[in-house]
N, C-alpha and C positions, 0 to 999 in steps of 0.2 A: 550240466546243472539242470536244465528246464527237460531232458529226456525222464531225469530220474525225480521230478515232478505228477509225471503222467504213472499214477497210480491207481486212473479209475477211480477214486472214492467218490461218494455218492452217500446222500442222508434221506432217509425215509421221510416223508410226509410227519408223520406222529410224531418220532424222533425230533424233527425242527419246530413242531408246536412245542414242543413241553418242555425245551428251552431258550425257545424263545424270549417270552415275555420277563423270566430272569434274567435274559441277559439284557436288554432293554432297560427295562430297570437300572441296574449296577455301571449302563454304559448313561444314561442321565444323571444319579447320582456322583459319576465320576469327573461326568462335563462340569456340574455345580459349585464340585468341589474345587475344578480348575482356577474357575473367576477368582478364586481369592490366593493362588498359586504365585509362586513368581519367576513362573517359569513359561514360557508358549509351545504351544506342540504344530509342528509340520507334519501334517498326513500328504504321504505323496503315495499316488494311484497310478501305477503305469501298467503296460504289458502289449504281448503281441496280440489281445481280444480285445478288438477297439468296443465293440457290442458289450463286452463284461463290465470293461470299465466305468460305460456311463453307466450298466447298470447297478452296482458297488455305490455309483456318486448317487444315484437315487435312494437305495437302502440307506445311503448313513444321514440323508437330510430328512426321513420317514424316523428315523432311530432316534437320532440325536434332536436335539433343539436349536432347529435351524435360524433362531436371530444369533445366537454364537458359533455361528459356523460359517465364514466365510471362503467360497469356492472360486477356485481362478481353473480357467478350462483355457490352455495355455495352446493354440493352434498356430498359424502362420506368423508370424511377426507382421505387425503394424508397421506404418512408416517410419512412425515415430518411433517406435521400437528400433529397427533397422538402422536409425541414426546415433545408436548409442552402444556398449558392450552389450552383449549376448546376456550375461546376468544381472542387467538391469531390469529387467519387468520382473523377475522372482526375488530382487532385493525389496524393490517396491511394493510387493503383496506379502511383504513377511508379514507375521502376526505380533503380534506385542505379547510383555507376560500377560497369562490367564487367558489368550485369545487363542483360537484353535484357527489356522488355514488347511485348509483342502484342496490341492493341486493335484493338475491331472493331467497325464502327459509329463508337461514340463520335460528339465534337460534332459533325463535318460532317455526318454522315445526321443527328441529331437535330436539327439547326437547319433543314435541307433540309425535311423529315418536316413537323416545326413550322407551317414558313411555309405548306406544301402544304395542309395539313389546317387554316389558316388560323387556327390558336391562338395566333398573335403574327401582329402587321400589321409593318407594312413598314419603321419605325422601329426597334422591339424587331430587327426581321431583319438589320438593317446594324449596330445597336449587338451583338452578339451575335457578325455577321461580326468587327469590329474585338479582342473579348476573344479569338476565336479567333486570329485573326493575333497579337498582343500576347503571346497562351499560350505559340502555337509560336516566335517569335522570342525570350521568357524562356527557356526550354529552349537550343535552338539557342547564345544569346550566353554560357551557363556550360557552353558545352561538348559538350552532347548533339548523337547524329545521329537526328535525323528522319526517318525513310522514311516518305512516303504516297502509298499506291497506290489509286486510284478504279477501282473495275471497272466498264466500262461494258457492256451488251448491247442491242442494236439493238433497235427495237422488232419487225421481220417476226420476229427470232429469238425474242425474247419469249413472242410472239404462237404459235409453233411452241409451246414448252414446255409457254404456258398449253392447248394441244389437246392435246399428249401428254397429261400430267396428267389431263385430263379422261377421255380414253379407258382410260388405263390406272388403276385405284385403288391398285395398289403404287407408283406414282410420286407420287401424287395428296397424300403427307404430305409430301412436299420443296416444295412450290408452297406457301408459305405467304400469307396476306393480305396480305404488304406487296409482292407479283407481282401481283398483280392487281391492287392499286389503283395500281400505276406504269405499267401497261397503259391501266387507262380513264383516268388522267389524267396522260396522258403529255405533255399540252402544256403543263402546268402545272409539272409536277414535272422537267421536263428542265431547262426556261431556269433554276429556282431552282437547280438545280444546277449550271449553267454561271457562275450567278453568283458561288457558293460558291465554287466553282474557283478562275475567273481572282482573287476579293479573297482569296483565301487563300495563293496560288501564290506564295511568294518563292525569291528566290535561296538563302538557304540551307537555306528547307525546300518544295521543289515538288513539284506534285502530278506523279507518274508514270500519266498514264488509260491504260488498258490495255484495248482490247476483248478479251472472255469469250466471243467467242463459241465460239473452240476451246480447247479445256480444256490441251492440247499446250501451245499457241502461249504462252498466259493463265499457264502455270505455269512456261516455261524463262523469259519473260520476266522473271516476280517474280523468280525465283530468281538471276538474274546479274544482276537490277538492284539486288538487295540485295546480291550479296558484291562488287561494284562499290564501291557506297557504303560499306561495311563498310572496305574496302581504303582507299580516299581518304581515309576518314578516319582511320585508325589511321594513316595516312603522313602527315597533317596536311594539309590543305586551307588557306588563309589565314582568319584569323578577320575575322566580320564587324565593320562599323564599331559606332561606339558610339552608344548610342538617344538618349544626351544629350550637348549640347555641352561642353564643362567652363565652369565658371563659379564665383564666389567668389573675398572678396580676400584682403589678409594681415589684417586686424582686420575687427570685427564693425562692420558701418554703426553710426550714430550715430542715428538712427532706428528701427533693427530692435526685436523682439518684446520680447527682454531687457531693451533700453536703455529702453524704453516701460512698463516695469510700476515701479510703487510698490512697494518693499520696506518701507516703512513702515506699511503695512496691519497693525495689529493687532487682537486682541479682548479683550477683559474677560475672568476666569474665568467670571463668573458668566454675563454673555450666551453666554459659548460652551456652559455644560450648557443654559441652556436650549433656544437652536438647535438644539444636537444631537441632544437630544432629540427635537424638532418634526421634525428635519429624515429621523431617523430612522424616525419612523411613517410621515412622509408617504413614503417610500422604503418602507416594509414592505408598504404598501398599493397601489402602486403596481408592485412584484412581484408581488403574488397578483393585480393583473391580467393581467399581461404574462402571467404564467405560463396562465392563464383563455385568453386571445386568444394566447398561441403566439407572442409576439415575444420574440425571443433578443437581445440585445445582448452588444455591445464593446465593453471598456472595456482601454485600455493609459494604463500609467504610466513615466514617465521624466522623470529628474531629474537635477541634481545628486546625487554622493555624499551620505550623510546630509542629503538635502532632505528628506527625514519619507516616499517612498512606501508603505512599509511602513505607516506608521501612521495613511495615509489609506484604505489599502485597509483595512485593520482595519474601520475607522470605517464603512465600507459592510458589511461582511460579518457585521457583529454585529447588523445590521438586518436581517438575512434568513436565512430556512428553509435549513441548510445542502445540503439536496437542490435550489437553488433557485440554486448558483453554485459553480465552477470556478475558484481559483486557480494559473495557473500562472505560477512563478519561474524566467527563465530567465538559464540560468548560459551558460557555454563550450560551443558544441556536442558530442556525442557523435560516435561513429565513427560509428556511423549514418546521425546527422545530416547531416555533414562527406560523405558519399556521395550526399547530395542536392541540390539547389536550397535554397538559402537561407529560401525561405518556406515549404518543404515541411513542416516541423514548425509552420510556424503554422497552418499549414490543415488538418493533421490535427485541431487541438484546435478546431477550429470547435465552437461548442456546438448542441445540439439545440434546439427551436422554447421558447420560453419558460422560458430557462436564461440565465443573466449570465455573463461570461466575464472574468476581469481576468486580463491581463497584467503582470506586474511586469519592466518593462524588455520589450524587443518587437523587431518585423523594422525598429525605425531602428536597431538596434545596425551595421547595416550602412552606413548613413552617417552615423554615429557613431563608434563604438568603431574599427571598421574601417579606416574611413578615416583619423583620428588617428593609429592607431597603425601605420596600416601592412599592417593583415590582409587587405587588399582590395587589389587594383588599382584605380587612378583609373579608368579605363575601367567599372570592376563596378561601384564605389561611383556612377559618375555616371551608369547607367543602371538603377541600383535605384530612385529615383525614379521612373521613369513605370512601374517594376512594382508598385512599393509603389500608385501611385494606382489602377491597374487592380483590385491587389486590392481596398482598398477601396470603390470603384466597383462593383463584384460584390457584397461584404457590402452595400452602401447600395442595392442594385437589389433584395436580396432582402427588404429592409424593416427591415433590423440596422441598429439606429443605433450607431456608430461612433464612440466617445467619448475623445481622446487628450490627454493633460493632461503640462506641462512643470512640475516645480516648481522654482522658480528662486528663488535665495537666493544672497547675495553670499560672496566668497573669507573676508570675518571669520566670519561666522553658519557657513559649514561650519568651521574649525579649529577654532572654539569647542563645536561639536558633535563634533569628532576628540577633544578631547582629556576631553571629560567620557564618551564613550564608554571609554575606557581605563582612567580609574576606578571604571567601575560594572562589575560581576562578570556581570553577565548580558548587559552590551552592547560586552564584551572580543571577544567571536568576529566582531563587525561590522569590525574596524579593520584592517588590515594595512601594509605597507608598499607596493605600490601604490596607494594611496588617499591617500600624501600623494607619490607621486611624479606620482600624475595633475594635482594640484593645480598643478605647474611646466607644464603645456599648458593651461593657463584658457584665456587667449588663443585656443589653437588650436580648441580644443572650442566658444569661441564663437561662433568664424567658422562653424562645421560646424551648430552649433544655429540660426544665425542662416538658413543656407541652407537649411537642412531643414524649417522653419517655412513660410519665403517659398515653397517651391516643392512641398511637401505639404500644405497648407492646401488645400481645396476646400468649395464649397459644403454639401454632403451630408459630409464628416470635416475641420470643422474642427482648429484645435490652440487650447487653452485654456492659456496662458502665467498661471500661478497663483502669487502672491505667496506665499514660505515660510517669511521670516523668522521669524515666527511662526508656529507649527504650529495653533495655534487656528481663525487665521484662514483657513487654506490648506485644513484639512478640512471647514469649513463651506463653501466655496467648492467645493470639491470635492461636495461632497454635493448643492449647490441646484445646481450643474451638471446632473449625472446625475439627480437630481427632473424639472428642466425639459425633459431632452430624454425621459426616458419618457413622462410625459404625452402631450409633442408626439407621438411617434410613436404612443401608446395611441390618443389623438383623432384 
């Protein structure tokens, strides 16, 4: 792929004057026209000319209108980086609709980089391929356009620089370490790179290789292959197919997760304070390790309305050093939010190395709530699935254990909790009237819970379907849960 690249092309002097300033033009006009889009575009710059690259990142903030162009020069991982999934700093610099990011580097050279310098084997290097493909086609199916451009440079050309360089010392600080080791191990680091290529290269987001050798050629090219793309896609391209088939019936199997758990699990008062208490130290103790050894966990709750989550995450959080855990409750998206990918607010709140994380309510609200009610297309809802597994796949790669708990309680045991909420003064603000118009889609919502269990359950994040007709029973259950899988991951 990048031999059949090296074609020598080269642009005159005169030639890049006379279309330049057109193309200029039509690539600001098309920025303009962006802001009011609702769509964000990812410009990814990568390749084996570390020299081209940044010089590319300087033409397009010369071209474009750099207070809308926000650049991320994506080099060694931060600490804080390092204490989270690999695709957290590129989830966190995504762009919003109408917003353009400019990434450089990023995971293709880092994965490439990786395999080269031999710090991941060859397993870790195709699982790593597939979260990239998986990333860019999440982006791409809500909408986003993808530009990636691979700069390539020959190696005789290389080879030229690395001499210049030598001889001259004012050129000598552009040649940085990562030319010279693509030089001496250029048999190495090329095929990783071709292979990068071709498993990453889809139809709706392909790689544009571009030989570097003439900086003319290298620069009209990027330039009218991005206001190209710019174009086609503001005029609507066809959208790609869906990552999942559709599936589910009209009523919940007679089998499924629901239909299989005992509502009649309950506890004593008295066994339940003492559990609780046991179950509470050995959870306090089991924190001040994790916190000691740097394992962060995830923990999301989802339920039925008044299933008690509330009142299990309590039950965890009263066992632990409040610097030592993160609750987030999540409501209705913001504007913000609603400008990004669906997961993007969950992956910002990723926690740092040895920090607990609860979610109240989570990214199934999307084939959930979404789907029930409508907020979603069938298409989005049924390819959120294999995004939701990816994510957690990434959290479960970096050693986060992954903890998702359903509280399930039957259509009597929640009315009867509607209606003693309406007379107690302080659990007045819990009630409204969607909460008993939800209760007319039981059915619906079961089929939806029934399908999201069976097809998001994985080895590494299971789903823990927890009896709640009693709330006794359902918090201790909930707590030897989370006991057992910290340990597990401790040891």
């Amino acid at each position: 792929m990048l031999e059949s690249a090296e074609m020598g092309r080269s642009e005159s002097r005169d030639a890049y004057d006379e279309r330049l300033p057109a193309l200029r033009v039509e690539l600001l006009n098309a920025q303009f026209d962006l802001r009011g889009a609702k769509f964000p575009v990812v410009l990814l710059v990568a390749g084996d000319d570390h020299i081209g690259c940044n010089a590319v990142v300087n033409v397009l903030h010369e071209w474009l209108d750099a207070r809308y162009l926000r650049t991320h020069a994506f080099t060694r991982a931060t600490h804080e980086e390092r204490e989270r999934p690999r695709f957290w700093r590129y989830w966190r610099a995504l762009p919003g609709r109408g917003e353009t990011a400019l990434y450089v580097g990023a995971w293709p050279q880092a994965v490439v980089a990786d395999r080269a310098r031999r710090k991941i084997g060859k397993g870790e290097f195709g699982r790593r391929l597939g979260h990239i493909a998986r990333f860019e086609s999440t982006l791409v199916r809500e909408g986003a356009l993808v530009v990636k451009f691979w700069l390539h440079l020959p190696k005789k050309e290389l080879q030229k620089r690395l001499r210049r360089a030598k001889k001259d010392p004012e050129q000598n600080w552009r040649v940085g370490e990562t030319d010279g080791y693509v030089y001496e191990n250029w048999n190495r680091v090329i095929p990783l790179a071709e292979e990068m290529l071709a498993r990453t290269s889809t139809g709706a987001a392909p790689w544009h290789v571009i030989e570097s050798s003439d900086a003319r050629h290298r620069d009209l090219t990027i330039g009218e292959t991005l206001l190209r793309e710019l174009k086609e896609h503001t005029e609507g391209r066809p959208a790609p197919p869906p990552a999942d088939a559709p599936t589910g019936g009209e009523v919940p199997p007679a089998d499924g997760a629901l239909a299989c758990t005992d509502l009649t699990a309950s506890l004593s008062g008295e066994r339940y304070d003492k559990e609780l208490a046991k179950r509470q130290r050995q959870l306090r103790k089991l924190s001040g390790r994790a916190r000691k050894k740097g394992l962060s966990s995830v923990l999301l709750f989802e339920g039925w309305d008044a299933a008690g989550k509330g009142g299990a995450i309590r039950r965890i959080t009263s066992a632990l050093d409040a610097s030592d855990y993160h609750v987030v409750p999540i409501a209705a998206p913001t504007q913000e939010e609603l400008a990004h990918h669906y997961l993007w607010r969950f992956w910002r709140h990723l926690p740092r190395a040895g920090r607990m994380l609860l979610f109240d309510r989570s990214w199934y609200g999307r084939v959930l709530v979404e789907r029930v009610e409508g907020y979603a297309t069938s298409e989005a809802w049924q390819r959120a699935y294999s995004e939701i597994r990816d994510f957690e796949e990434q959290l479960a790669e970096r050693g986060t254990p992954v903890l998702k708990f359903w509280l399930h309680i039957d259509p009597e045991t929640q009315l009867e909790r509607f209606k003693a909420r309406e007379i107690t003064p302080y659990k007045k603000y819990k009630i409204t009237n969607d909460d008993y118009r939800n209760r007319e889609r039981w059915e619906d919502y079961s089929v939806a819970i029934e399908e999201m269990i069976a097809r998001t359950t994985t080895e590494s994040a299971p789903w823990h379907v927890i009896a709640a007709n009693d709330k006794k029973h359902a918090r201790i259950q909930v707590l030897k849960t989370v006991c057992r899988a910290l340990d597990r991951a401790l040891d």
